[in-house]
N, C-alpha and C positions, 0 to 999 in steps of 0.2 A: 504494500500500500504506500501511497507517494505522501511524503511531507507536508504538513500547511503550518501558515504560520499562525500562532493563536498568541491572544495578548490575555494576561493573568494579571488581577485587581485583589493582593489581599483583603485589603480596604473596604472593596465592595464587593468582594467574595464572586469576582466573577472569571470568567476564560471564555473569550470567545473569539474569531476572528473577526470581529468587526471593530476595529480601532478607536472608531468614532463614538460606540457605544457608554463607554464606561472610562475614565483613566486608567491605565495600566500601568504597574510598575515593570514590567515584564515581557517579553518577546520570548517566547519559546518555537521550537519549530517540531513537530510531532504529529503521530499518526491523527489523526480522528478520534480514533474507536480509544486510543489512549488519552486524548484528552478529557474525554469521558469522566475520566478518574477525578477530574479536579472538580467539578460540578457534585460527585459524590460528595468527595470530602467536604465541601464547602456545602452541599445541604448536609450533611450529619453537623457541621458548625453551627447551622444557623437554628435545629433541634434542639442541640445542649444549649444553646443562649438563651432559647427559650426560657428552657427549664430554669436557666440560671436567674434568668429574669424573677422569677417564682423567690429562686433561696437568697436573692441579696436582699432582700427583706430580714432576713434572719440575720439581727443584728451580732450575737457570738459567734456565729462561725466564719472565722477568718479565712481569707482567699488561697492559703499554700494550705488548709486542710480542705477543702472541696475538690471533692472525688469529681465534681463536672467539670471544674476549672482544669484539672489534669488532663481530662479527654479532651479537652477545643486546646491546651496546649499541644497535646499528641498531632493533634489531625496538624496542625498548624505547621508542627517539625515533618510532617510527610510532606506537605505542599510545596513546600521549602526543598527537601529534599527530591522531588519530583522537576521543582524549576532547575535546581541545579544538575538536574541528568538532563533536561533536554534543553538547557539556556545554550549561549554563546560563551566565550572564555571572558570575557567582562560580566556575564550572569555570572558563573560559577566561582569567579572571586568575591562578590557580593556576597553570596551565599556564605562560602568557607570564614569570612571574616565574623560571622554571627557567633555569638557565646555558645548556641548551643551544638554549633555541627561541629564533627568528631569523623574525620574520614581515617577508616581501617583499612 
């Protein structure tokens, strides 16, 4: 399957190829059917915000013990990790400079 280029908005939780739609932080160049995966990630994002919506009312429980704040971090370290497999070499310096990527 041939390459297209899609632009990723963490911001606005989006990926799409149409440039105009959204800002992008991001130019990735990738299948289709794998860009797929970012539209996942970012609807399970915008699930947990939901709910998170619900527990920031709960004024004791702090944000590094919230079991849903750990999951939209996760998705968050994949998307990231996804732009840096399929960015340019100026993407994947952006990437690697982040606190939490760890390349083995």
């Amino acid at each position: 399957m041939e390459k297209e280029k899609f632009y990723v908005s963490l911001a606005h939780l989006t990926c799409t190829t149409n440039r105009d739609i959204t800002p992008s932080a991001f130019m990735i160049e990738v299948e289709p059917h794998k860009a797929r995966v970012f539209q996942k990630l970012f609807n399970q994002i915008h699930r947990l915000e939901d709910s998170n919506a619900l527990r920031a009312h709960i004024p004791y429980l702090q944000y590094h013990l919230d079991g849903l704040n750990h999951e939209i971090d996760n998705r968050v370290k994949k998307v990231y990790a996804l732009i840096h497999e399929f960015g340019d070499d100026r993407t994947k310096q952006f990437v690697e400079q982040l606190p939490y990527f760890r390349r083995n």
